[in-house]
C-alpha positions in Angstrom: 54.2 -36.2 -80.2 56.9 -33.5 -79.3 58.7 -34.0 -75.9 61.5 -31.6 -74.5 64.0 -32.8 -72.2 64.0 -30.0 -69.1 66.1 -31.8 -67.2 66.6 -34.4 -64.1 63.1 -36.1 -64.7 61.2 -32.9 -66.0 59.6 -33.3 -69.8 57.0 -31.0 -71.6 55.4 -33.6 -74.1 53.4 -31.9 -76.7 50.3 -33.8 -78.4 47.2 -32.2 -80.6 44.9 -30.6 -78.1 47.4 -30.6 -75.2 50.5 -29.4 -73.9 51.6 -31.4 -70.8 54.7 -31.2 -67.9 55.8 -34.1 -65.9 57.4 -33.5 -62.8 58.1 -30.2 -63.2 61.2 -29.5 -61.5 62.5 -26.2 -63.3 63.4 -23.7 -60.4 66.6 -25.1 -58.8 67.5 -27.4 -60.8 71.1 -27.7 -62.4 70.3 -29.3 -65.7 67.3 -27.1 -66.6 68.2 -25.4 -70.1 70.5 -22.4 -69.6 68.5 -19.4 -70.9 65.6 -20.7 -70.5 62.8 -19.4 -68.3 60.4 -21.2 -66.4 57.6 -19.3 -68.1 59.4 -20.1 -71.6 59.0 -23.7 -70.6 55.3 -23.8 -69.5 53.8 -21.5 -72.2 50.2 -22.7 -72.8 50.3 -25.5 -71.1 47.2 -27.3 -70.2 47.7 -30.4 -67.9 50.8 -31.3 -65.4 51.3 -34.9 -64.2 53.5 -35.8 -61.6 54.6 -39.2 -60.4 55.4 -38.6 -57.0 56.0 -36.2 -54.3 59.6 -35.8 -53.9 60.5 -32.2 -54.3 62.7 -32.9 -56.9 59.8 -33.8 -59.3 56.6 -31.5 -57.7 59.3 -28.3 -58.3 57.4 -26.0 -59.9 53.7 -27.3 -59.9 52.1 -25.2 -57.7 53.4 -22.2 -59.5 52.7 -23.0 -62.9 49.2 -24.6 -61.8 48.0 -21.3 -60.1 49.7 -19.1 -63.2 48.2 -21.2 -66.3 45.4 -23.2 -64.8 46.2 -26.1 -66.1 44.7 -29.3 -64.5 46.9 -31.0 -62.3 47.1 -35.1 -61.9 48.7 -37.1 -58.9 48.3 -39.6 -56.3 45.4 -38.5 -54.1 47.7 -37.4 -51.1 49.6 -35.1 -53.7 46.9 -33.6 -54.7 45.2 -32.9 -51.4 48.4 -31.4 -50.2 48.5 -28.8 -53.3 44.8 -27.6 -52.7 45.9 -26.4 -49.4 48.6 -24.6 -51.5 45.9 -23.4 -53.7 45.7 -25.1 -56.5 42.1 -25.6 -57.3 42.3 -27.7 -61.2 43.0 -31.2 -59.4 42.5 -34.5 -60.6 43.2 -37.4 -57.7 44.4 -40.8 -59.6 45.3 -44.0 -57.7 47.7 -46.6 -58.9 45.8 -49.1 -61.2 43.4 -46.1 -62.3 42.9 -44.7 -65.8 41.0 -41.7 -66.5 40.1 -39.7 -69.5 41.1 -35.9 -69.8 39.6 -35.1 -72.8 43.0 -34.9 -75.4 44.4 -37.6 -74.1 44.2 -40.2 -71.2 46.5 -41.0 -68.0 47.2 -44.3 -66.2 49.3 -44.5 -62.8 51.1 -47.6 -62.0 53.4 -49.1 -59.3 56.8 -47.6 -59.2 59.2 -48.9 -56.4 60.6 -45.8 -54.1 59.1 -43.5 -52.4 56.8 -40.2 -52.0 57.4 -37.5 -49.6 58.1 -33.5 -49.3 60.6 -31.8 -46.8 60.1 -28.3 -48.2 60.7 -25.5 -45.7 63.3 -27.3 -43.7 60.0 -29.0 -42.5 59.6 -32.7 -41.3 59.2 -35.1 -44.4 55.2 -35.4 -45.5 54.0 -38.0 -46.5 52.8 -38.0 -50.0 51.2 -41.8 -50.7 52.6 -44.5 -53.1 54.7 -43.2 -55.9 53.9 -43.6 -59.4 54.8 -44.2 -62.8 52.4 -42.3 -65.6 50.9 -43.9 -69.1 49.9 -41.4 -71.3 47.5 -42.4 -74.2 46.2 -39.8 -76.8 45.0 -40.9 -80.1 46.9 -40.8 -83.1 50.4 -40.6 -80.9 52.3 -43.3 -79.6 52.0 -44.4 -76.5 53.9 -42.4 -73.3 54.9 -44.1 -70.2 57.5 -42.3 -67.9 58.6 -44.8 -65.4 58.9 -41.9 -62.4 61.7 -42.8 -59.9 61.8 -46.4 -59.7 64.1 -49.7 -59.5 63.3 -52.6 -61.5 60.5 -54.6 -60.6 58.6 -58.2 -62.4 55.2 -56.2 -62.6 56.9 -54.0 -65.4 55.6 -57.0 -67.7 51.6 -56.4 -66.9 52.2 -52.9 -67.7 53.7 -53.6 -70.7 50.6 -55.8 -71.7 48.0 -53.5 -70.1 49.1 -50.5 -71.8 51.5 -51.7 -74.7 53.8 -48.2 -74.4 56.0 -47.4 -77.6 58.2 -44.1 -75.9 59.5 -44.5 -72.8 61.3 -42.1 -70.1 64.0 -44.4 -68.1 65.8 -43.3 -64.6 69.0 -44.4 -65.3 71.4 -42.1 -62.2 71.3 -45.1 -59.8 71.6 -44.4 -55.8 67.4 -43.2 -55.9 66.7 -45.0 -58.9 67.6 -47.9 -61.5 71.4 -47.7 -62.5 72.4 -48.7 -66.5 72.4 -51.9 -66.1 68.9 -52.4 -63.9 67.7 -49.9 -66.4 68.9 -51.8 -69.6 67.4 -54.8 -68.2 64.0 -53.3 -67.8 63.7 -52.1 -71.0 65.1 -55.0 -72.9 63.3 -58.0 -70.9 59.8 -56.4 -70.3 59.2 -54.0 -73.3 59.2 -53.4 -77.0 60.0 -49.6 -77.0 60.7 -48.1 -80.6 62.3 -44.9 -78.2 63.8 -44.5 -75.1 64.7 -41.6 -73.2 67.2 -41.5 -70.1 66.4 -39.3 -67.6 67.4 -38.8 -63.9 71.0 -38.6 -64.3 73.8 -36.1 -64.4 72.1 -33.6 -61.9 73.5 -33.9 -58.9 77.3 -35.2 -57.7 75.8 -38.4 -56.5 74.1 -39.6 -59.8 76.1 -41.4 -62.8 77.0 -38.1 -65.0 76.3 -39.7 -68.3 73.9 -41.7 -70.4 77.0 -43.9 -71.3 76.7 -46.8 -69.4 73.4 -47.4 -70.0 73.7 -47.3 -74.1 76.7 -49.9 -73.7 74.0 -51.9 -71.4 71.5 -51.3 -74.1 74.0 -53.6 -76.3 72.4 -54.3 -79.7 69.5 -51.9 -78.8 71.4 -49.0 -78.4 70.1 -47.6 -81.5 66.6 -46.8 -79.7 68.0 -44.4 -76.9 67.7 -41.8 -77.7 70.0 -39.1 -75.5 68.5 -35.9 -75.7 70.6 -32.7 -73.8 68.4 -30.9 -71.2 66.6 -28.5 -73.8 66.6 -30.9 -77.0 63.5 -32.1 -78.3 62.3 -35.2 -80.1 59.7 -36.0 -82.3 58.2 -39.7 -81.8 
């Protein structure tokens, strides 16, 4: 398994059969890799997953789904809002769900914030309960990106539904878990062998660095692993 960091909470994981984006937020954003194109970054891929609908993390998806094809996966209010955008591979998942798509499978569990677009200048839309995503493909070890999310007990029942090895953290506080919520998470409720920070140093009102969270991390800080917006990491 292969992912790229793309910035903010954007990833392009790459697994035998597939080549997957989660929360695509490319266009727009201040970390994505300088130099890079968003065409650069979603070259051949097949499936994009996103774990909510803030605009921040849907960013490119309609773009890239009408331009590649590749089969989209969401809450069922997400993807009901992008087929009236025109995207027409959709596959509708509700928390608790796990469904097969042939290379690998996708799980969707709780995540506590919340899931909405105000693209456009428009009203905020609704876009149902946000998510986190477990991604299982054979052979690799086991994905879960948290999505935007605080703390919460639950994390526990995912850990022994879906034993994940790789995880992707939100560490910026304000919208999400700060360093030391985060470091708690990780450390109490799973046995990761690799975990990635994300959601941090993007905008003026997130933490700027990784740093507190790998001093939280204490005698784990050896499995965070801090990859720059563009860096990859084999797992």
């Amino acid at each position: 398994m292969k992912l790229t960091y793309l910035g903010h909470s954007a990833f392009r994981v790459d697994i035998s059969g597939a080549s997957i984006l989660i929360d695509p937020f490319l266009t727009g954003n201040p970390s994505f890799p300088e130099g890079m194109t968003v065409e650069q970054a979603s070259e051949g891929v097949t499936h994009i997953l996103l774990t909510h609908g803030h605009d921040d993390h849907v960013g490119d998806a309609v773009e890239i789904a009408r331009r590649t094809g590749a089969q989209l996966t969401a809450n069922f209010e997400i993807c009901m809002w992008l087929q009236s955008k025109g995207v027409e591979a959709l596959n509708p998942m509700g928390c608790g769900g796990h469904i097969d798509v042939g290379p690998f499978s996708v799980a969707l569990t709780q995540a506590h914030h919340t899931s909405s677009s105000q693209a456009e200048g428009l009203p905020a839309i609704y876009l149902g309960q946000p998510n986190g995503i477990v991604v299982h493909a054979k052979g690799e070890p086991t994905l879960y990106h948290m999505g935007d999310t605080d703390i919460f007990g639950d994390m526990a029942l995912v850990n022994e539904l879906h034993a994940p090895k790789v995880a992707i953290v939100p560490i910026g506080d304000r919208f999400t878990m700060g360093a030391k919520s985060a470091a708690l998470a990780c450390k109490r409720y799973f046995d990761f062998d690799a975990i990635i920070p994300c959601h941090y140093g993007t905008f003026p009102i997130l933490d700027q660095s990784a740093d507190a969270f790998v001093e939280a991390m204490g005698g784990d800080a050896a499995r965070v692993k801090v990859t720059a917006p563009g860096g990859s990491l084999s797992v």
